[in-house]
N, C-alpha and C positions, 0 to 999 in steps of 0.2 A: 355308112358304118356307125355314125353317131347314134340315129336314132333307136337299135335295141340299145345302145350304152346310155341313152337319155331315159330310156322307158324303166331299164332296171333303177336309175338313182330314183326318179320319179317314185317306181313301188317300191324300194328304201323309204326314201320320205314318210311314203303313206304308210309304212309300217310302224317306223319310229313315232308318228301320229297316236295310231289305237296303242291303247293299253289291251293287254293278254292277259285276261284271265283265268286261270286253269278251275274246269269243272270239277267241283268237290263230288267223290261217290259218294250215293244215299247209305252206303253201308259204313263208310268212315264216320255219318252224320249219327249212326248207331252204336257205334263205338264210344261210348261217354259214357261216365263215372256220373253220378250223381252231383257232384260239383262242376261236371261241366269240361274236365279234363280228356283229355282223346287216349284210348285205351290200343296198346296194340291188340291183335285178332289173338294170338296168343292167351293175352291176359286178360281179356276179356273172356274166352272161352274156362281160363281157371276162376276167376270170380262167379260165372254163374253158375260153373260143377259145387263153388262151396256153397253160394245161395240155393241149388234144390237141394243140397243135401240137409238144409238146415231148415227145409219146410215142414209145417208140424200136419200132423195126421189132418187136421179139417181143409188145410188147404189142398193138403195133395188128394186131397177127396172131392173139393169143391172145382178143381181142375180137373179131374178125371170124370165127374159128369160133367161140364162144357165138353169134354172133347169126345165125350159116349154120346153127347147130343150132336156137334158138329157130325160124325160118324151115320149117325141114324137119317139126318137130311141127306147127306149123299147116298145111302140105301135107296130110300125113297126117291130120290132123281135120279137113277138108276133104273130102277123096276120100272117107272111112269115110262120111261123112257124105252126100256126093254120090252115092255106092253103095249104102246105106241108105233115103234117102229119093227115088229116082228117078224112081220111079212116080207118087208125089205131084205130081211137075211137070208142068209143062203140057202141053211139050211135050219127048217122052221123048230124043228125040236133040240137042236143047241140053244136057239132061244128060249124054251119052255128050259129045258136044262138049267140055262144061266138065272130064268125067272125065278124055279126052284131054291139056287143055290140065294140068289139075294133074301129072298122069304126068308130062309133057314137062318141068315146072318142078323139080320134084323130080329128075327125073333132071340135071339142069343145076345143080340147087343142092350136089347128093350129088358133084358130080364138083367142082363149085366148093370145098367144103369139103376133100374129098382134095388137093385142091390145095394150100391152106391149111395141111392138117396138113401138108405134105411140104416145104412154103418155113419153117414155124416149128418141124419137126423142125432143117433146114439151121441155120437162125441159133442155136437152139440151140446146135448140133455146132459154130457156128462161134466162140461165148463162147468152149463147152468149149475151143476149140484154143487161141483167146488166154490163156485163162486157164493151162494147159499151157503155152502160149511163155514168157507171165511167169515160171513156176517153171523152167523148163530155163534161163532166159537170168536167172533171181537165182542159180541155184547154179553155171554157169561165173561170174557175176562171184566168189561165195564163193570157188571153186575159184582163179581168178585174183590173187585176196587174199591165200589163204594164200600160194600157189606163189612168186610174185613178193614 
C-alpha cells in the first residue's frame, strides 16, 4: 500500500520541481497598443473602427488595390485549377459553368482595379498640386515681404 502513496509524493516532488508556464495566445500577442500595452478584444475592436474611419481617400484606395490584386490571384488559381482538373468532375459543363463564371469575375475585378489605380493616380496629382499651391503662394508672400 505504500508504494502508490510513495509514487504520488515522488510526482509531487517532481511537479513542485518544473516551473508552469501558461502558453500566451498569438491573438493576445495582437492585442497591443503602440506602447506595448495589452488591449482587451473589446477595445481593440473600438480603436481600429476609429482608425478606418479616419483613413484618408489615397489610403483607402491604396488598400483597396492590394486587396482587388490579392482577389485577382485567387481568380486566377481558380480557373488554372478549374481548367486543369475538369474532367475529374462530375459533371463536365458545371465545370465550363464555373470556368465561365470565374472569367466573367476577373474581368469585372481587373476593370474594378483600373479604376482604382486611375482615382489614386488623381488624388495623388491632387496632394502633388496642393502641395505646389503651398510653395507658389509661401514664395509670393516671401516676394510680398521683401517688396513691401
Amino acid at each position: 500500500m505504500n508504494e502508490p502513496q510513495e509514487e504520488v509524493e515522488s510526482l509531487k516532488e517532481k511537479l513542485e520541481q518544473t516551473s508552469f508556464v501558461p502558453i500566451e495566445s498569438p491573438i493576445l500577442k495582437i492585442l497591443k497598443d503602440k506602447e506595448g500595452n495589452k488591449l482587451t478584444p473589446k477595445e481593440f475592436i473600438k480603436r481600429w473602427g476609429e482608425g478606418i474611419q479616419n483613413l484618408t481617400p489615397v489610403q483607402k484606395l491604396t488598400n483597396e488595390s492590394r486587396a482587388t490584386v490579392i482577389t485577382l490571384v485567387g481568380f486566377l488559381v481558380c480557373l488554372v485549377a478549374l481548367v486543369i482538373f475538369r474532367d475529374k468532375m462530375i459533371v463536365s459543363w458545371f465545370a465550363y459553368g464555373l470556368i465561365l463564371i470565374f472569367i466573367g469575375n476577373a474581368w469585372t475585378t481587373t476593370l474594378k482595379w483600373f479604376g482604382i489605380r486611375q482615382q489614386l493616380k488623381y488624388f495623388n496629382n491632387m496632394e502633388e498640386g496642393s502641395d505646389n499651391i503651398n510653395k507658389i503662394l509661401d514664395e509670393l508672400e516671401s516676394m510680398e515681404v521683401k517688396g513691401g
